[in-house]
VOSE-491096 format. One line per field, with one value per residue (C-alpha): y, x, z; residue number from 0; residue in one letter. Coordinates in Angstrom, 1 decimal, decimal comma, always signed. Each point is the difference from the previous one (the first is absolute). Example, Ala and Ser with C-alpha at 12.3 -4.5 7.8 and 13.67 -1.06 7.14 Angstrom:
VOSE-491096
yy <- c(-4,5 | +3,4)
xx <- c(+12,3 | +1,4)
zz <- c(+7,8 | -0,7)
seq <- c(0 | 1)
type <- c(a | s)
This chain:
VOSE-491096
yy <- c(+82,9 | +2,8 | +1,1 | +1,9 | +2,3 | +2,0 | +3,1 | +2,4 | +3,8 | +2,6 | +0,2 | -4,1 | -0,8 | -3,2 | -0,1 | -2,6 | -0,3 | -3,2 | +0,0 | -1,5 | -0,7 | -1,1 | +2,4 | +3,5 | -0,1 | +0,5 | +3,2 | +3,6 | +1,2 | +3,7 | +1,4 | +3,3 | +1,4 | +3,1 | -1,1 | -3,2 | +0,4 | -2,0 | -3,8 | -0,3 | -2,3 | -2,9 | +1,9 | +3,0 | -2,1 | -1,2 | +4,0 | +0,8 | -2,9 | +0,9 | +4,0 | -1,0 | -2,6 | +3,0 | +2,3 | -2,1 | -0,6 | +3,3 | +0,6 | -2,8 | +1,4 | +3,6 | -1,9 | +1,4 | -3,7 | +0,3 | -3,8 | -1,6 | -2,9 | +0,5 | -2,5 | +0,8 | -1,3 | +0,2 | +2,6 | +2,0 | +0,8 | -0,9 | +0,5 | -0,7 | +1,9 | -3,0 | +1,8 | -0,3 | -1,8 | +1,4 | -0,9 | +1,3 | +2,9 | +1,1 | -1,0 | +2,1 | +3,2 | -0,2 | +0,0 | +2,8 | +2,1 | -0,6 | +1,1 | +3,3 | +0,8 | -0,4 | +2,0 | +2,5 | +2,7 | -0,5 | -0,1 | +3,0 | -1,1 | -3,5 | +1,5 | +2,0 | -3,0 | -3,3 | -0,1)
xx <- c(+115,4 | +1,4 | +4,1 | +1,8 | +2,5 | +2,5 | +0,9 | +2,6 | -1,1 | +2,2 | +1,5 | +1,0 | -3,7 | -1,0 | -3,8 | -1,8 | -3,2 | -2,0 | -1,6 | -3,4 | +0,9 | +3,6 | -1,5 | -0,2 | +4,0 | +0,8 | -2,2 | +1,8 | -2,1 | +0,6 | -0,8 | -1,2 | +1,6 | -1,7 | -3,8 | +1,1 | +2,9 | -0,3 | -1,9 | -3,5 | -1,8 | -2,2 | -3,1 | +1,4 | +1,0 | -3,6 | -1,2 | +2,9 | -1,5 | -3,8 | +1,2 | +1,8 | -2,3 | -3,1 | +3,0 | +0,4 | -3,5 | -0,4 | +2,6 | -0,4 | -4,1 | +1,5 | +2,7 | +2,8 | +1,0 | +3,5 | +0,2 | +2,5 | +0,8 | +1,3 | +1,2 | +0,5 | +3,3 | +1,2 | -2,3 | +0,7 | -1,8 | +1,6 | -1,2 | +0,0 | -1,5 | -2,4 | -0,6 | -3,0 | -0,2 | -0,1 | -4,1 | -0,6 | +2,3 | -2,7 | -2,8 | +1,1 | +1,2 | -3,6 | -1,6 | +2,0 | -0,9 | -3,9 | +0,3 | +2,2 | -2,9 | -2,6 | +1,8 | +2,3 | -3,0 | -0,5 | +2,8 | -0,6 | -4,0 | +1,3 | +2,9 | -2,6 | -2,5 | +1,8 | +3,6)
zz <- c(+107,8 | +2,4 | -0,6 | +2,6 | -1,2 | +2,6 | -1,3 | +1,5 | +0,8 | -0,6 | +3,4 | -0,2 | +2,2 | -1,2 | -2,0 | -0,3 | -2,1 | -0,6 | -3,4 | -0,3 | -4,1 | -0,8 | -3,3 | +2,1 | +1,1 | -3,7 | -0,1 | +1,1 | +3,2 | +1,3 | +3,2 | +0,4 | +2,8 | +0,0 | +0,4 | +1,8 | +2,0 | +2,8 | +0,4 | +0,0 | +2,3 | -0,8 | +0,3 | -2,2 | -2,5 | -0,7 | +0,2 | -2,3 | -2,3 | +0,2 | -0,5 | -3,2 | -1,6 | -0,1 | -1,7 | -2,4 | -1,1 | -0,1 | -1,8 | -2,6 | -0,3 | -1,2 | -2,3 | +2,2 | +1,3 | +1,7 | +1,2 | +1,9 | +2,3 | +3,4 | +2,9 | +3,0 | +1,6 | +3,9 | +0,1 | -3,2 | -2,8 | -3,7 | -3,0 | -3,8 | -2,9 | -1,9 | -3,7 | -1,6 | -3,0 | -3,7 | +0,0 | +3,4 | -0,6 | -2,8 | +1,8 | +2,7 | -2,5 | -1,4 | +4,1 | +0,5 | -3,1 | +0,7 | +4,1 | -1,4 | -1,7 | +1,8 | +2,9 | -1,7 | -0,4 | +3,6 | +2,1 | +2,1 | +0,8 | +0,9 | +2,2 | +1,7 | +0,0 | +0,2 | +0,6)
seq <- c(0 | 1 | 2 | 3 | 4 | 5 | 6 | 7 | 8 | 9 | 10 | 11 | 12 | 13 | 14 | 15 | 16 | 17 | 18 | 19 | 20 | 21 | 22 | 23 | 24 | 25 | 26 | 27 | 28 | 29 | 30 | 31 | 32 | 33 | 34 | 35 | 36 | 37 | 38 | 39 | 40 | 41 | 42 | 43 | 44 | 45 | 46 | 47 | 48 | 49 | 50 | 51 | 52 | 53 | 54 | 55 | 56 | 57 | 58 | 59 | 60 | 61 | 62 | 63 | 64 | 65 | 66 | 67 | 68 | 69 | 70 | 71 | 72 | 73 | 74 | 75 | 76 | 77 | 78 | 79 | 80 | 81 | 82 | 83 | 84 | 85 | 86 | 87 | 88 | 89 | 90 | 91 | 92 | 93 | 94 | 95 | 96 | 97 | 98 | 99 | 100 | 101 | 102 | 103 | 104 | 105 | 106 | 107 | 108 | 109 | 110 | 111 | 112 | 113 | 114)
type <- c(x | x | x | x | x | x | x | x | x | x | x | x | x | x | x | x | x | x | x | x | x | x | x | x | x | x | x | x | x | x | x | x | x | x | x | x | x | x | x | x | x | x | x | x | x | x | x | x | x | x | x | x | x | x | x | x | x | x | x | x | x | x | x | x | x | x | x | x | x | x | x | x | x | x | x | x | x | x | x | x | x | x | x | x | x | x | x | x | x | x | x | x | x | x | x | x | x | x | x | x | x | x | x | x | x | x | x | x | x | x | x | x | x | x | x)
C-alpha cells in the first residue's frame, strides 16, 4: 500500500513524495546535496543503483559494509543509514581483520599492481 505525503521545502514549495511502504515515511532520509544536488533521470537512477550495489559487496567482502537504503523521489536521491546487526557486525569485524592482514604487508606492491 503506497502513502503520499506533501511536505513543505524551506521556501513554502510544496513536496510531494509517494511512499511505496506506509513503513519508510517513519524512517529519517537525508539528502546529500553535495554529491547529488540536482535530480537524476530515469536512466541515472538505475546507473546510480547498479554503481552502488557493486560498492557495497565490495565493501561487505573486506568487512567494511556501510549499507544504506536510498529512494529516489521527484528526481532526488534520499537516503538512510540500515545498521548491521550485532551478529553481522562481528561477522563483518572478523572479514575485516583477515583482509587487513593479508594486505597490510603489501600496500605499496598492490597500489602499484592493483588499485
Amino acid at each position: 500500500m503506497t502513502q503520499t505525503v506533501v511536505y513543505e521545502c524551506p521556501g513554502g514549495t510544496p513536496f510531494s513524495v509517494e511512499w511505496p511502504d506506509v513503513e519508510m515515511a517513519r524512517y529519517s532520509w537525508y539528502w546529500d546535496q553535495v554529491k547529488n544536488p540536482l535530480p537524476l533521470t530515469p536512466l541515472s537512477q538505475d546507473f546510480f543503483n547498479t554503481k552502488r550495489e557493486g560498492m557495497a559487496r565490495a565493501a561487505r567482502q573486506t568487512g567494511r559494509p556501510a549499507d544504506s537504503e536510498r529512494i529516489f523521489v521527484n528526481g532526488y536521491a534520499f537516503a538512510r543509514p540500515v545498521e548491521p546487526s550485532a551478529d553481522e557486525a562481528e561477522r563483518y569485524s572478523m572479514i575485516a581483520e583477515r583482509d587487513a592482514e593479508s594486505r597490510i604487508d603489501r600496500l605499496l606492491e598492490l597500489w602499484e599492481t592493483t588499485y
